[in-house]
C-alpha positions in Angstrom: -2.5 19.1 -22.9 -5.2 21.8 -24.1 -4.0 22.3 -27.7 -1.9 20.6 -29.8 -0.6 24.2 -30.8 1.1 23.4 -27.2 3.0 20.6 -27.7 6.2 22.5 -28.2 6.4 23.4 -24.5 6.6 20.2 -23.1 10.0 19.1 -24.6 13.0 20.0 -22.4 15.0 22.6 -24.0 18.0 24.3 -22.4 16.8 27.4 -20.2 18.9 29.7 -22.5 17.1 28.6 -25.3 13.5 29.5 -23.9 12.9 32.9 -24.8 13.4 32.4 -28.5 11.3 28.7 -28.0 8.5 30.5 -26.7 9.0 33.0 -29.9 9.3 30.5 -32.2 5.9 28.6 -30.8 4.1 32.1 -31.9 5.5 32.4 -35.1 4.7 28.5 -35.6 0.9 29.3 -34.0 1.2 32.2 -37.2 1.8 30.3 -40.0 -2.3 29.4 -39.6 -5.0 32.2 -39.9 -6.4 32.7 -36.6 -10.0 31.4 -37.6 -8.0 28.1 -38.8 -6.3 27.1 -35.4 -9.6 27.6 -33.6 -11.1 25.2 -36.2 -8.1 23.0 -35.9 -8.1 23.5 -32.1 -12.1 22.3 -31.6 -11.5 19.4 -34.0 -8.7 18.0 -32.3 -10.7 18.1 -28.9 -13.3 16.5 -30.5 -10.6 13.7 -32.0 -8.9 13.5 -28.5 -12.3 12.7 -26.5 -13.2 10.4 -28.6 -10.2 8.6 -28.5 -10.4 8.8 -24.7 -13.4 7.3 -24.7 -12.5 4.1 -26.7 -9.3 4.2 -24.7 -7.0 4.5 -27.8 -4.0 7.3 -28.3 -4.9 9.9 -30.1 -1.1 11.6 -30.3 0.7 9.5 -32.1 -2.7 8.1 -33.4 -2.5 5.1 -35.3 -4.1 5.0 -39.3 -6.3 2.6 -38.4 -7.5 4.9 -35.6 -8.7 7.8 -37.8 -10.1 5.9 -40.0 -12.6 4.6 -37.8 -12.9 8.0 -36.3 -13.9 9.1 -39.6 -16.8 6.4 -39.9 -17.9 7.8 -36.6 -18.4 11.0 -38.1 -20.4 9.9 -40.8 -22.7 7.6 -38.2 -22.8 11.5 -36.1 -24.1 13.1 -39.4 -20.7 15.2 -40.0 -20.4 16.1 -43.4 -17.7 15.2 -46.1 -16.4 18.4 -45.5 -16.2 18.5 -42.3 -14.7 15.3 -41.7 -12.0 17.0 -44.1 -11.2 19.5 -42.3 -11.2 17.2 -38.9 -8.3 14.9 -40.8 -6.6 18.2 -41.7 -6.4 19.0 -37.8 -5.2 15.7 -36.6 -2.5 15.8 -39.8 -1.2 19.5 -38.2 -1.5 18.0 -34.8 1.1 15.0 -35.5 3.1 18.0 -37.6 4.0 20.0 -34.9 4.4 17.3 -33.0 7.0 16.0 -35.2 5.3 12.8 -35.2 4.3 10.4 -38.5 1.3 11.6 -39.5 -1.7 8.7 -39.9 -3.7 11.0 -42.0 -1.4 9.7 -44.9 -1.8 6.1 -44.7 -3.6 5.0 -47.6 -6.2 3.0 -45.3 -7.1 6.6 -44.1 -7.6 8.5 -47.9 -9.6 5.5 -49.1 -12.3 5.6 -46.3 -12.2 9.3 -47.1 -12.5 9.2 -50.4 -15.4 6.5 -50.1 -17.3 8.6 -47.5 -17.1 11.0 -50.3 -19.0 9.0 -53.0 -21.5 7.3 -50.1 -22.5 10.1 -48.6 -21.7 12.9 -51.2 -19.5 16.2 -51.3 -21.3 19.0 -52.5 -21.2 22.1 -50.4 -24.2 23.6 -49.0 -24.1 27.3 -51.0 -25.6 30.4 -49.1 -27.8 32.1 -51.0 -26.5 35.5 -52.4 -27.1 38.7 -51.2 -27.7 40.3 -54.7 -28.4 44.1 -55.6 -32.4 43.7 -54.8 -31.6 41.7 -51.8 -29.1 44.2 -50.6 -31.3 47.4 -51.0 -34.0 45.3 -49.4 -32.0 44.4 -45.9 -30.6 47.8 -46.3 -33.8 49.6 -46.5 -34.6 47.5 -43.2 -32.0 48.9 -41.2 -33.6 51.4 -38.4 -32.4 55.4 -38.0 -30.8 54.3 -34.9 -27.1 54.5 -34.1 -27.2 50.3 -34.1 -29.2 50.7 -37.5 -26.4 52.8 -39.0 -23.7 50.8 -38.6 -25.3 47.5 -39.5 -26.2 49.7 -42.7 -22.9 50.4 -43.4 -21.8 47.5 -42.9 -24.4 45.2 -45.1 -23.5 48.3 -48.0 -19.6 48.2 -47.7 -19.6 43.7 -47.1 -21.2 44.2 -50.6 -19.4 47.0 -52.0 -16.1 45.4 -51.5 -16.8 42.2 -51.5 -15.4 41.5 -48.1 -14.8 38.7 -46.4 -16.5 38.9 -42.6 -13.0 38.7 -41.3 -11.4 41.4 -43.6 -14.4 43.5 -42.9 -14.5 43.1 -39.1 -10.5 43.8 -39.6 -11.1 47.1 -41.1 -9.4 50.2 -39.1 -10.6 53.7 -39.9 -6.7 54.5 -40.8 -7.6 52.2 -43.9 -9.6 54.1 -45.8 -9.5 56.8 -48.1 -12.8 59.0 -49.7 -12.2 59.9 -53.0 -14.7 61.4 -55.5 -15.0 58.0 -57.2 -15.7 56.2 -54.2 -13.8 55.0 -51.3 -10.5 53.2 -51.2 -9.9 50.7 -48.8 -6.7 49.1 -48.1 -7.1 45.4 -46.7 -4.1 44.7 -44.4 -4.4 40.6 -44.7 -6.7 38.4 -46.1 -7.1 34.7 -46.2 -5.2 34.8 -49.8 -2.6 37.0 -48.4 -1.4 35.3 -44.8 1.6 37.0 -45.1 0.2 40.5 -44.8 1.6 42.1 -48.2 -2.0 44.3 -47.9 -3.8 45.3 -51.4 -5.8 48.0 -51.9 -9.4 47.9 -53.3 -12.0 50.6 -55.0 -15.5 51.0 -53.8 -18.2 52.4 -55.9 -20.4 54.7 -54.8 -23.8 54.3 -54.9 -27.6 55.4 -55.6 -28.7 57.4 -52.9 -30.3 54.8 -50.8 -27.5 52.4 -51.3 -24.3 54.0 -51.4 -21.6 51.9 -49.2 -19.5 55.5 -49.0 -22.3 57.7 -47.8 -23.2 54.9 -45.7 -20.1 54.3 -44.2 -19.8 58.2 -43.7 -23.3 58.5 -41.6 -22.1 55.7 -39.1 -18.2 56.8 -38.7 -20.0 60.6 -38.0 -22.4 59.6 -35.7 -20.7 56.9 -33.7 -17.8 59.7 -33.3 -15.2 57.3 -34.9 -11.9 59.0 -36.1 -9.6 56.2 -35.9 -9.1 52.4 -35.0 -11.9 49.7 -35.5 -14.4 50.9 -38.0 -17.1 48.6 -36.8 -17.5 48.1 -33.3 -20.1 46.6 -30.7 -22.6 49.0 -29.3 -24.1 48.4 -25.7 -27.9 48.6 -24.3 -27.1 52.2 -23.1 -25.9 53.2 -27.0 -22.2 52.9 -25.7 -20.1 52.2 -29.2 -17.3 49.9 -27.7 -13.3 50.2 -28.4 -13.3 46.7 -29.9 -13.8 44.9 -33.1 -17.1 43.4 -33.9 -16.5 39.9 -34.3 -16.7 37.4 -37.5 -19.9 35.6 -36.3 -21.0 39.3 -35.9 -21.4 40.2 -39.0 -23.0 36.6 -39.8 -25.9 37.2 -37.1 -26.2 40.9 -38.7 -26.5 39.4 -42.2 -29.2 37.1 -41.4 -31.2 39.3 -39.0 -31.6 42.1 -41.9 -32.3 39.2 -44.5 -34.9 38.1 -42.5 -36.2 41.6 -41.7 -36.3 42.0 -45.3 -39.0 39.1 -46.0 -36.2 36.0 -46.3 -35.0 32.9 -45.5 -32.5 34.0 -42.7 -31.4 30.5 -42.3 -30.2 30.6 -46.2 -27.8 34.0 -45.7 -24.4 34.0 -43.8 -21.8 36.3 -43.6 -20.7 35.0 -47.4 -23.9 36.2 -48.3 -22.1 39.9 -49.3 -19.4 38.6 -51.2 -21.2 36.1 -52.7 -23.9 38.7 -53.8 -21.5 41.4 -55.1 -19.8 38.7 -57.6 -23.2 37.3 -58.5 -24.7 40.6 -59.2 -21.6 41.7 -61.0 -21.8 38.7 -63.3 -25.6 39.0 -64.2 -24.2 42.6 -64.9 -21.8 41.5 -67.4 -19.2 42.7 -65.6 -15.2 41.8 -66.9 -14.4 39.0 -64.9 -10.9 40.7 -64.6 -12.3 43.8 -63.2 -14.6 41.6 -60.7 -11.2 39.7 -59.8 -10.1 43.2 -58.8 -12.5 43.5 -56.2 -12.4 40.1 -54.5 -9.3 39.2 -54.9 -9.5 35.7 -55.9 -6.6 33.7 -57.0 -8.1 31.3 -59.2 -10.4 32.4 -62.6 -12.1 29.0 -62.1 -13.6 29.9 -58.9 -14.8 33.1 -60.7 -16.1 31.6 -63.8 -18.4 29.7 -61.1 -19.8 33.2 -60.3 -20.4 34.1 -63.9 -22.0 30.1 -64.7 -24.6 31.0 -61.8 -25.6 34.2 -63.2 -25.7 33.5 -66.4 -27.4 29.8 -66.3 -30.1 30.6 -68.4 -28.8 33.5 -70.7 -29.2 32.1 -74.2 -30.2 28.5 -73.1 -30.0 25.8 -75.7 -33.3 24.8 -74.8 -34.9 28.5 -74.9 -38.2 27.9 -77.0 -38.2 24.2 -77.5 -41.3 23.8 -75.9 
């Protein structure tokens, strides 16, 4: 079988019932963002062919299975994380397969949990895109049509604090210019899956960095009324119909960082977000009106924003030596 998103369709059903099965199946392929099942999708592979190769059964897979999957990870190099989310896709595999799911067995959280203290679980940060950092990759960005958009794009993944997939997701029809700034509706995002939309403010601007003005220069001369606001653009200058996609705006990120004199291998497409809520918090910004923009569900991921910014304001050991 290709996918364990699949395994619906090979359980006899009567043929009235198909229609509506192959419904359901979509719905049930729903539930998961897009980005997750093609996550969940590679890692299973990955689980599958290994198990092929030591001749074991990966669906049902037994607990004593993944755990020693999980050891081979860590003799691969995976990270803690990783191997996290791999145990995540062989738990939703055995779900939908309305199978017992191994990933529960206590012999299978204890290897994970001591992969955790042997190897470490500290996630490897991006570094920030912050105000100066910003101007910089936006300054970098040629007069081209290609330049334009990437400028808009760096300016407004700031501005809003976007996510690559919200941003990418972004249709003309969404926004609205006001003499603030721009409002921008975001249709779903990753702590919205089902699609109740909420609308954000963008503030303009100085004049060589304004995410509205920006925006404006590319939608103008790309000749973009509606649909996709940021789309592909071929050798010939052809702006495509489609979407640009998530990795996208992670190659765009790190091509203008590096333009700009840094480390591209430190920037990603988080680089934006991250960089409007660490600039916002060296700022002094309300952490309530920050939360407006990003969206975040939890005030202790924000606070984490704020602890970064301000880890040496007033430092207890300011003038000691």
């Amino acid at each position: 079988m290709s996918s364990p998103l699949a395994l619906a369709d090979v359980f006899p059903v009567p043929a009235a019932l198909a229609p509506e099965l192959a419904a359901a199946i979509e719905y049930a392929k729903a539930e998961k963002a897009p980005a997750t099942r093609k996550a969940y999708g590679t890692d299973f592979r990955l689980f599958r062919a290994w198990c092929d190769e030591k001749q074991v059964e990966a669906l049902p897979a037994s607990p004593e299975t993944v755990a020693a999957y999980l050891a081979h990870g860590v003799k691969e190099g995976a990270k803690a994380s990783t191997l996290g989310r791999r145990l995540a896709a062989i738990r939703y595999a055995h779900k939908l397969a309305s199978l017992p799911t191994p990933t529960d067995a206590e012999a299978v959280k204890a290897t994970l949990r001591g992969i955790r203290r042997s190897i470490g679980a500290a996630k490897v940060k991006k570094a920030p895109a912050v105000t100066s950092r910003i101007k910089a990759m936006a300054e970098a960005c040629p007069a081209t049509l290609i330049g334009k958009r990437d400028r808009a794009l760096l300016l407004l993944g700031f501005g809003g604090a976007f996510r690559r997939s919200e941003l990418v997701a972004l249709d003309v029809e969404h926004l609205e210019e006001t003499a603030e700034g721009l409002r921008a509706f975001i249709a779903k995002s990753k702590t919205d899956q089902e699609a109740q939309g909420v609308t954000i403010g963008i503030a303009r601007g100085s004049s060589s960095a304004c995410p509205v003005a920006a925006l404006r220069e590319w939608l103008d001369a790309a000749g973009i009324t509606s649909g996709p606001v940021f789309r592909p653009i071929n050798k010939a200058g052809t702006v495509g119909a489609d979407r640009l996609t998530d990795r996208s705006v992670a190659n765009i990120v790190k091509a203008y960082a590096g333009r700009a004199g840094l480390d591209a291998s430190q920037f990603s497409g988080h680089s934006l977000r991250r960089g409007f809520l660490t600039s916002a918090a060296a700022a002094g910004k309300s952490i309530f009106r920050m939360r407006d923009v990003s969206r975040h569900k939890s005030i202790e991921t924000m606070s984490g924003y704020v602890q970064e910014a301000e880890l040496f304001k007033e430092h207890a050991g300011a003038g000691l030596l």
